[in-house]
Each structure stands twice: as structure tokens, then as C-alpha cells.
C-alpha positions as CSV (number, residue, x, y, z in Angstrom):
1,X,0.0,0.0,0.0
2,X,0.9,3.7,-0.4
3,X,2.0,5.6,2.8
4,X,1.3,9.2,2.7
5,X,4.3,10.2,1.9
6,X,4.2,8.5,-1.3
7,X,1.1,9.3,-2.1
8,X,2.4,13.1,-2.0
9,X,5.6,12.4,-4.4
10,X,3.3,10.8,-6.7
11,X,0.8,13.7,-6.5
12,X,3.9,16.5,-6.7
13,X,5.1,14.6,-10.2
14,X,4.0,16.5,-12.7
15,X,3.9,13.8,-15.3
16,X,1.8,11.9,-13.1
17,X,-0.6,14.8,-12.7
18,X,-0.8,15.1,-16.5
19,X,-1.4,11.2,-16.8
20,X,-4.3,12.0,-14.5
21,X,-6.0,14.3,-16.1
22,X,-5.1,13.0,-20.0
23,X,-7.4,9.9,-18.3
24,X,-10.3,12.5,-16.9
25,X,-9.8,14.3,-20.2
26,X,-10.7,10.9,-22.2
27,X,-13.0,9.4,-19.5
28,X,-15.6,13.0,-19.3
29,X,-15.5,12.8,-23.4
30,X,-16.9,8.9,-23.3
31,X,-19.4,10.3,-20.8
32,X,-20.2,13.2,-22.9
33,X,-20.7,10.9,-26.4
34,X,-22.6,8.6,-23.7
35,X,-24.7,11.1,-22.9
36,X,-25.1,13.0,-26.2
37,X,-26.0,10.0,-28.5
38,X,-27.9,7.8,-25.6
39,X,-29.6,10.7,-24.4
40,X,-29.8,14.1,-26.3
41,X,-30.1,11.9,-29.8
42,X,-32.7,9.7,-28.1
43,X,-34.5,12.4,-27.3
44,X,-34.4,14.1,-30.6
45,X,-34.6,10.8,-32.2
46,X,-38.6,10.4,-30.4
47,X,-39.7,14.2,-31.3
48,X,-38.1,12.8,-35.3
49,X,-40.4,9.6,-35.1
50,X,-43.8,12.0,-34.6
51,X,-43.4,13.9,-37.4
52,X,-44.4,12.7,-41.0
53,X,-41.1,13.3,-42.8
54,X,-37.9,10.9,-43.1
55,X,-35.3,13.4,-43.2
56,X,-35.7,14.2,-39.5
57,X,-35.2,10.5,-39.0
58,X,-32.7,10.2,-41.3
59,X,-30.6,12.8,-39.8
60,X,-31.0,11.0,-36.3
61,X,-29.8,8.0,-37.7
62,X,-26.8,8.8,-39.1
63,X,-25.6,11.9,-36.9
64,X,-24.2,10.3,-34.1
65,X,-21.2,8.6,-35.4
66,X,-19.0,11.7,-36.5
67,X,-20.3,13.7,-33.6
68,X,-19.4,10.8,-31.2
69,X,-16.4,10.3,-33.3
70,X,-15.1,14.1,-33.3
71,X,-15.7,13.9,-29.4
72,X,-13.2,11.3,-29.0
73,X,-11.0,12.2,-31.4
74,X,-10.9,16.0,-29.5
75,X,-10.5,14.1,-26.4
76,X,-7.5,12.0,-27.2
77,X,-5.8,15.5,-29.0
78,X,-6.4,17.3,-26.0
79,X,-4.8,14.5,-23.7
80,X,-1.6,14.1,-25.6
81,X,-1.5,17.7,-26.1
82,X,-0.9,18.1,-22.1
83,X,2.8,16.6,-22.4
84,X,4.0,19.3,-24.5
85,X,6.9,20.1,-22.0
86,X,8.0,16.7,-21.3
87,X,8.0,15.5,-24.9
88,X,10.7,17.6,-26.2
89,X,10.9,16.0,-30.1
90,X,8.7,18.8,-32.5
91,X,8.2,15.8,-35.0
92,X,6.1,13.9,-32.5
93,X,3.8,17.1,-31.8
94,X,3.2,18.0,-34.9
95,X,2.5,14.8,-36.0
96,X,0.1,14.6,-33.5
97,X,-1.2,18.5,-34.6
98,X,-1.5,17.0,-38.4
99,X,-3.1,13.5,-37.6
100,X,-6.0,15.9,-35.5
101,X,-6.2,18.0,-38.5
102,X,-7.0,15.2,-40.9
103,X,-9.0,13.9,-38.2
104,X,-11.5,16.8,-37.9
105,X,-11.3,17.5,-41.3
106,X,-12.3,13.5,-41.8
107,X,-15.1,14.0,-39.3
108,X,-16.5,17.1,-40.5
109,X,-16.8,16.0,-44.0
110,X,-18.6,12.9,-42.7
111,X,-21.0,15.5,-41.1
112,X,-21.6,17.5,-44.2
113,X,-22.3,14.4,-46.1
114,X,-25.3,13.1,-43.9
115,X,-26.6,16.8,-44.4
116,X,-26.5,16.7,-48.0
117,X,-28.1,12.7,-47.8
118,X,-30.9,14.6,-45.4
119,X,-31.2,17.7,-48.0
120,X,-32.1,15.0,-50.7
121,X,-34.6,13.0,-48.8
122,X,-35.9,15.9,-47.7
123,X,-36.0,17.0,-51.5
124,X,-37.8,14.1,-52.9
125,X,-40.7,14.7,-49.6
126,X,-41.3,17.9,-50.9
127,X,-40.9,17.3,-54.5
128,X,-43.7,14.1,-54.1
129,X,-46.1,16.4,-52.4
130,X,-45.8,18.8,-55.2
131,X,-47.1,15.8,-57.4
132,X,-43.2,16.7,-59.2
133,X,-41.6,13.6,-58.1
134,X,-37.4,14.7,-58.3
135,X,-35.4,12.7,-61.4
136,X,-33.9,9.5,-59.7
137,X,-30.5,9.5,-61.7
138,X,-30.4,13.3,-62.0
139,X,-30.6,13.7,-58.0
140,X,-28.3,10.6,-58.0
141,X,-25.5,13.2,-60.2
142,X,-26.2,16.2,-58.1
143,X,-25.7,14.5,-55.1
144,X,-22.5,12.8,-55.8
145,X,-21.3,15.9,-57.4
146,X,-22.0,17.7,-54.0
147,X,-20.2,15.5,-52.7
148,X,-17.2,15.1,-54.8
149,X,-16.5,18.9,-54.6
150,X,-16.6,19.0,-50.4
151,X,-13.8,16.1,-50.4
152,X,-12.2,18.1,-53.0
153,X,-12.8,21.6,-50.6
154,X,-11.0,19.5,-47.4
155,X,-8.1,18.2,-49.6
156,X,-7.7,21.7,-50.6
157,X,-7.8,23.0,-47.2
158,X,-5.4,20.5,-45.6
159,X,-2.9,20.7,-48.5
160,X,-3.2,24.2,-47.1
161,X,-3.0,24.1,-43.6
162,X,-0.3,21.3,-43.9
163,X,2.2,23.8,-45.1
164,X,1.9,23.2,-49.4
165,X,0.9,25.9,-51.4
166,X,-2.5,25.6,-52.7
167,X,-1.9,28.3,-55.4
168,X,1.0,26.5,-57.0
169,X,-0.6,23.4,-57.2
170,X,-3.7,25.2,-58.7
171,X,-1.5,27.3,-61.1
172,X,0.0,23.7,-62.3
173,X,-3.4,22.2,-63.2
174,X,-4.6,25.5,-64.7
175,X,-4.0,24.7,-68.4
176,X,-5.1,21.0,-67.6
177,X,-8.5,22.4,-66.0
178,X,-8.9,24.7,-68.6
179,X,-9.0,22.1,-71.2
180,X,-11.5,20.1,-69.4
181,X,-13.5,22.6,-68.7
182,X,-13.4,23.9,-72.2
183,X,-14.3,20.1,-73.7
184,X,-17.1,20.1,-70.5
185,X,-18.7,23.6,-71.3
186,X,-21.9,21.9,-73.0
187,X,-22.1,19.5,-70.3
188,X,-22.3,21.6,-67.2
189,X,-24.6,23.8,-69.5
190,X,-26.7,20.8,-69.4
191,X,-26.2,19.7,-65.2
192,X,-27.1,23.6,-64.7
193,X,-30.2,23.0,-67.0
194,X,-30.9,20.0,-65.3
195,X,-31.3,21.5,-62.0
196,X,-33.4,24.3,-63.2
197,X,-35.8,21.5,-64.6
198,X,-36.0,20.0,-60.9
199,X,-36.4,23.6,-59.0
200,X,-38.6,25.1,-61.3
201,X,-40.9,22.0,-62.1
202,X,-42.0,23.4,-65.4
203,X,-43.4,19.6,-66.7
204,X,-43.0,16.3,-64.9
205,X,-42.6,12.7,-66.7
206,X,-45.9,12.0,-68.7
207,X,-46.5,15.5,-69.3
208,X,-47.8,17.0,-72.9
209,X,-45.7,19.6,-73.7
210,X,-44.2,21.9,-76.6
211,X,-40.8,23.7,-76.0
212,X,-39.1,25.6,-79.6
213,X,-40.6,23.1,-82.3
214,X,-40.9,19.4,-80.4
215,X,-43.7,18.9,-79.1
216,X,-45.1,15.9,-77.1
217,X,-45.0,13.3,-73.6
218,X,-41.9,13.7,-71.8
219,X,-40.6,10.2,-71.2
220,X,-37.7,10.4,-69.4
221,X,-36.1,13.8,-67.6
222,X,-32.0,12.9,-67.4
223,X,-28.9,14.8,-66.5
224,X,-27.8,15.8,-70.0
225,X,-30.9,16.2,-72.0
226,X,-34.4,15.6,-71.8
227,X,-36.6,12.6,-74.2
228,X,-39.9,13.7,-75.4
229,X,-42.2,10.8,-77.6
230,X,-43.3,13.3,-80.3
231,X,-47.0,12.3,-81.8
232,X,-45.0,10.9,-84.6
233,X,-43.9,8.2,-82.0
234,X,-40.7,9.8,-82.9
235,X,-38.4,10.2,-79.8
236,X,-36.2,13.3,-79.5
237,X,-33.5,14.3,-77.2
238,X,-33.4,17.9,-76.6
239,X,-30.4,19.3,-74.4
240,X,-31.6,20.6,-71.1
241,X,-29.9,24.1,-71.4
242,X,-32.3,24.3,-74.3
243,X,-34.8,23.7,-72.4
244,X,-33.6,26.2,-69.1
245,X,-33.5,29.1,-72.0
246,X,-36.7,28.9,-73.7
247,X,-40.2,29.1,-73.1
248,X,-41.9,26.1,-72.5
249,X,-46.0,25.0,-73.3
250,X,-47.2,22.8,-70.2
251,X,-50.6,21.1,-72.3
252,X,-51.0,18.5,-69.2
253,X,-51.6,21.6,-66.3
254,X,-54.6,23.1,-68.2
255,X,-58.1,22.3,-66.3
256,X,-59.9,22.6,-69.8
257,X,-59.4,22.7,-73.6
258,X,-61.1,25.2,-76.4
259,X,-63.8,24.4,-79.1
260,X,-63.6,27.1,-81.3
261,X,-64.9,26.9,-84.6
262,X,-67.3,29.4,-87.5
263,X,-70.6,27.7,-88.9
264,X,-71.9,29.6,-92.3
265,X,-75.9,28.9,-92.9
266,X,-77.2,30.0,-96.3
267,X,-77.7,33.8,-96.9
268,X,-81.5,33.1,-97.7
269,X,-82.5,32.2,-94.1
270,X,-84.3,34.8,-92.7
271,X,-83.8,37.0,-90.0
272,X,-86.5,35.0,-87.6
273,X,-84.8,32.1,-88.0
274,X,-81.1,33.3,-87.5
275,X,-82.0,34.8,-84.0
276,X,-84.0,31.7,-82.7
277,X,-80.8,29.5,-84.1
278,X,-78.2,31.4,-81.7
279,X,-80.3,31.4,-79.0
280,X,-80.8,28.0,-78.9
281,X,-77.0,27.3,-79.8
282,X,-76.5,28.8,-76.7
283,X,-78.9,26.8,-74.3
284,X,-77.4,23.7,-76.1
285,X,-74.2,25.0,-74.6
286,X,-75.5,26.1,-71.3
287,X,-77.4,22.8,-70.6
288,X,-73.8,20.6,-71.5
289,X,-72.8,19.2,-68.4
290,X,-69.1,18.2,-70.2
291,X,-68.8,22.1,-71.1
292,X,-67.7,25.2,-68.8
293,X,-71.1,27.6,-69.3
294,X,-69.3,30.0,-66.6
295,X,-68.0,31.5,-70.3
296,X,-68.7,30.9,-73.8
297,X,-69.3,33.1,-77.1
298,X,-72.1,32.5,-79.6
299,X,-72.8,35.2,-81.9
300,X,-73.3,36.3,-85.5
301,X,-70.2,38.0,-86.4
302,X,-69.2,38.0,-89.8
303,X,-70.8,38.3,-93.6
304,X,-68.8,36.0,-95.7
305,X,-68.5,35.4,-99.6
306,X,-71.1,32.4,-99.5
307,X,-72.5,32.3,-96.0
308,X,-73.5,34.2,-93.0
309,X,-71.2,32.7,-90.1
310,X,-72.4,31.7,-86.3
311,X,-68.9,32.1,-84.3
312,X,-69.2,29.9,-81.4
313,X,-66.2,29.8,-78.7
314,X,-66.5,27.5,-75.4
315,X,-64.1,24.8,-72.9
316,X,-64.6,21.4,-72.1
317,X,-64.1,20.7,-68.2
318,X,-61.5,18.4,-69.2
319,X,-58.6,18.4,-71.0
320,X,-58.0,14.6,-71.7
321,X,-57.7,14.5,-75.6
322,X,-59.8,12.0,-76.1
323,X,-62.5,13.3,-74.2
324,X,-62.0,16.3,-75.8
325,X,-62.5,14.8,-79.9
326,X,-66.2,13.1,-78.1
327,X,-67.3,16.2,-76.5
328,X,-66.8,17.9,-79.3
329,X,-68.5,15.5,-81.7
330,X,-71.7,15.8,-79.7
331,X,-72.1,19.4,-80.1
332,X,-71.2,19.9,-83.7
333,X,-74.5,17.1,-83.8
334,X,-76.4,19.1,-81.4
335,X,-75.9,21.9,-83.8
336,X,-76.5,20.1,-87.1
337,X,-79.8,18.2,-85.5
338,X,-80.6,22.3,-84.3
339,X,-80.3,23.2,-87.9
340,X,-82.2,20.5,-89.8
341,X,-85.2,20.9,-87.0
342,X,-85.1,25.2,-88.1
343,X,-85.0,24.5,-91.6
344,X,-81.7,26.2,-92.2
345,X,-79.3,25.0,-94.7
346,X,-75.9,24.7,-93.9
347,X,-73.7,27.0,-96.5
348,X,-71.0,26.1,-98.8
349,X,-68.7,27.8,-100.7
350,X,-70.3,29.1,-103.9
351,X,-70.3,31.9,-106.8
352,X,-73.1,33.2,-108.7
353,X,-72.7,33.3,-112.5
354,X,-74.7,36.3,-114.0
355,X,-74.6,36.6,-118.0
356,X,-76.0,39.5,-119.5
357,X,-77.7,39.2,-122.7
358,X,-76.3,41.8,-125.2
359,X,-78.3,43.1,-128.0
């Protein structure tokens, strides 16, 4: 056993005191991660679990092991870091200073990576309540390229704080770079297009729609271009900067569709008749459950070379193509059967040949 005296020798080394705490040092950061991921995660983990989105849970999930990790890792620096003085070699503390460096720098980009997982997940949430659903393989690119270029920012930054020059190295793969990025103009063009597609959410897969002179279903939305099945059954690629820098015609978002259309009747039908014909045009259009009667045009409007012409303008209340082409069958019927029950005659183009008997 000790004696007291011992005890005090022991106590009065300084090493010994430095051993000590180095070991409280390590010991309080096991109870902190103890403590942080059992119970301040747990905690956070049950409020994640109540709400209706992943990402919360997702970040819960995958937090704790670089924060628990940059704990210790801080922990065992800090401990060594105490026997500065009796450690006289400057290789072994700054190998120590470096190996914490890469350390953090290894933890933190760990931490940034979950973030930009969460950011994702939390992307496609928001994306599928927006009925927009996010591009599998273009989040797929954007999120690996997020991730390529932090690893690339922490190489960068501990080439720098490890005593090489950054610039030099930078200055050496400048005509390099600027060959690549020369050959890869078009295709970041294209990954810049690509994103604007996703934020903006101008059309969605299965959508009719007409950008410059394609027009048709989008099939497939992709990093470099997007594929739209023309009506041709034709299948075009058109480059997504294209698309990012001209209008685009969304046909799929409309509630409703257009019948527009002029009817000529003979010039010989009277008056009477030509009155009671738009009126009842218009009930026909009024009483159409398949057509929008919050706005529609019927009216006489125009004296033509062969026939007096009815303009009639009204929407369908849907805009499914093929609902559309029946709907607006029925009522050019309607209208014909109106006609033949009025006894007028519908007109056609025609001339009048007057010859004039000379003497």
C-alpha cells in the first residue's frame, strides 16, 4: 500500500498529474458521447419519429457517429496535447497536430455528407407532395457531385494548412483544368439545365408539352438532355440548357381545352330564324354538363362570300384529348340536328354566274 508520503511524491510529479488528467480528459468525453447519442439523440430521435417526414429521421440515424467520433477524437488530442513540455521531439507534436487536423477534417466532411443525404430526402418529400416527383438518376449526379466537390474543398484545405501551397498546385493544373473545362462547357450547360428543370418544375414525366418546335409526352427527364415521344412516336433528345433558355408550353396543367370553330348557314335564311338558331346554340351549350357555361361566345359575327357565319367559342371541363375529340362531336350534332329541326341549310362555298344578254 501507499503511505502518505508516497502518495504526495506521486501527487507532486507533474507527469503523473498530466497522466491523470489526460485519463479525466478521455474518461468525461466517453461520458459526454454517452450522454449526447444515448440521451440528447434519443431524445431528438422520439420528437423525429412524430413527425411525418424521413429526413428528421434520417438525420437521427446517421448523426451520431462523427459527432461521437469528433468527441473522442478531441478528447485524445487534447490529452496528448498536455505533455508538450515533457516531450521535447517537435516531429512527434506535430505529427500529432497534423493527424487531429485530418481527423477533424475526416469528421466534418462525414457531417456535411449526412446533411447533403438529409437535403435530398428531404427533396424528394417535398418534390412528391408537389405531385413533381425529383429525377432518380439526376438527383443521383447532383448529389454525388455535392459530394465530390466537399472532399475536394477539405483536400484543398489540408494541402493548405499542412504547409503546401495551394496556389502552386492550382497554377500547375490550370491549363489542364482549362482544357477540361473547355471540352465540358456543354455538359455543365446541361447539369445547370438539369437543375433548373427539378427547382422550377416546369413539366414532370408524362406531361404534354411543346418547347421551340418538339412537341409531345416527356418520357424520361435525365442529366444531359431531356426525351420527349413526339406524336409521330418519334423520340427526341433535346439538351436541357435548351430547355432552361426557352419558353416552355405545359398542355397536361390546363383544367380545360377550347372548341372554337365558325358555322356559315345559307344567306337566304331569314332574320327570324337566324336569332331563334343562336339562341338556342347557346342553351345547347348552357345545358352541356361536359362544357364550362361560366364562359362561352355565340354570336353572329361575320358576312362572308357564301355564308352568314355563327362564331361559337367554349371549354370542355377536361382536358384529356380524347374526351375532348367526343365532346366535341356531340355538339357539332347538337348543332346540325338544331339546324335540320329550323330548316336552315348549312352553306358552302359558292359563286353566282350572271350573264347579260347583249343586244
Amino acid at each position: 500500500m501507499l503511505n502518505e508520503q508516497t502518495f504526495q511524491h506521486l501527487i507532486g510529479n507533474t507527469i503523473v498529474r498530466k497522466a491523470i488528467l489526460s485519463f479525466l480528459i478521455i474518461l468525461i468525453a466517453f461520458l459526454i458521447k454517452r450522454i449526447v447519442l444515448s440521451r440528447v439523440f434519443s431524445l431528438f430521435s422520439k420528437v423525429a419519429s412524430a413527425t411525418k417526414t424521413r429526413s428528421d429521421d434520417f438525420l437521427m440515424e446517421k448523426l451520431p457517429s462523427p459527432v461521437g467520433g469528433l468527441i473522442l477524437f478531441t478528447a485524445v488530442y487534447l490529452a496528448l496535447s498536455l505533455f508538450h513540455e515533457e516531450i521535447v521531439s517537435p516531429v512527434f507534436f506535430k505529427v500529432v497536430k497534423n493527424t487531429y487536423l485530418v481527423g477533424v477534417v475526416y469528421f466534418l466532411v462525414r457531417l456535411l455528407f449526412v446533411l447533403i443525404e438529409a437535403f435530398f430526402v428531404f427533396m424528394t418529400e417535398w418534390s412528391d407532395k408537389r405531385s413533381s416527383p425529383v429525377d432518380e438518376q439526376l438527383a443521383i449526379v447532383i448529389r454525388k457531385s455535392l459530394k465530390v466537390l466537399t472532399a475536394v474543398l477539405a483536400v484543398l484545405f489540408l494541402i493548405q494548412n499542412l504547409g503546401y501551397s495551394v496556389s502552386g498546385l492550382i497554377a500547375s493544373l490550370g491549363l489542364g483544368g482549362l482544357t477540361v473545362a473547355l471540352a465540358a462547357k456543354d455538359t455543365v450547360s446541361n447539369f445547370f439545365g438539369s437543375i433548373i428543370i427539378m427547382v422550377d418544375s416546369p413539366f414532370k414525366v408524362g406531361d404534354w408539352i411543346k418547347t421551340g418546335n418538339v412537341e409531345g409526352v416527356v418520357e424520361d427527364i435525365g442529366f444531359r438532355s431531356t426525351k420527349i415521344r413526339t406524336f409521330e412516336k418519334s423520340l427526341v433528345s433535346v439538351p436541357n440548357f435548351a430547355i432552361a433558355n426557352q419558353s416552355v408550353e405545359n398542355f397536361s396543367v390546363r383544367d380545360r381545352r377550347r372548341i372554337r370553330f365558325s358555322l356559315g348557314v345559307e344567306y337566304r335564311t331569314p332574320v327570324e330564324k337566324l336569332e331563334n338558331v343562336l339562341v338556342k346554340i347557346r342553351q345547347l351549350i348552357a345545358k352541356n354538363e361536359r362544357i364550362h357555361n361560366d364562359f362561352y361566345l355565340v354570336n353572329f359575327n361575320r358576312m362572308g362570300d357564301s355564308a352568314l357565319e355563327i362564331f361559337v367559342y367554349c371549354f370542355t371541363t377536361t382536358s384529356v384529348w380524347k374526351d375532348y375529340l367526343e365532346i366535341q362531336e356531340a355538339l357539332y350534332l347538337d348543332i346540325l340536328k338544331l339546324l335540320e329541326s329550323e330548316g336552315v341549310g348549312v352553306a358552302f362555298p359558292s359563286q353566282s354566274l350572271y350573264i347579260e344578254k347583249l343586244p
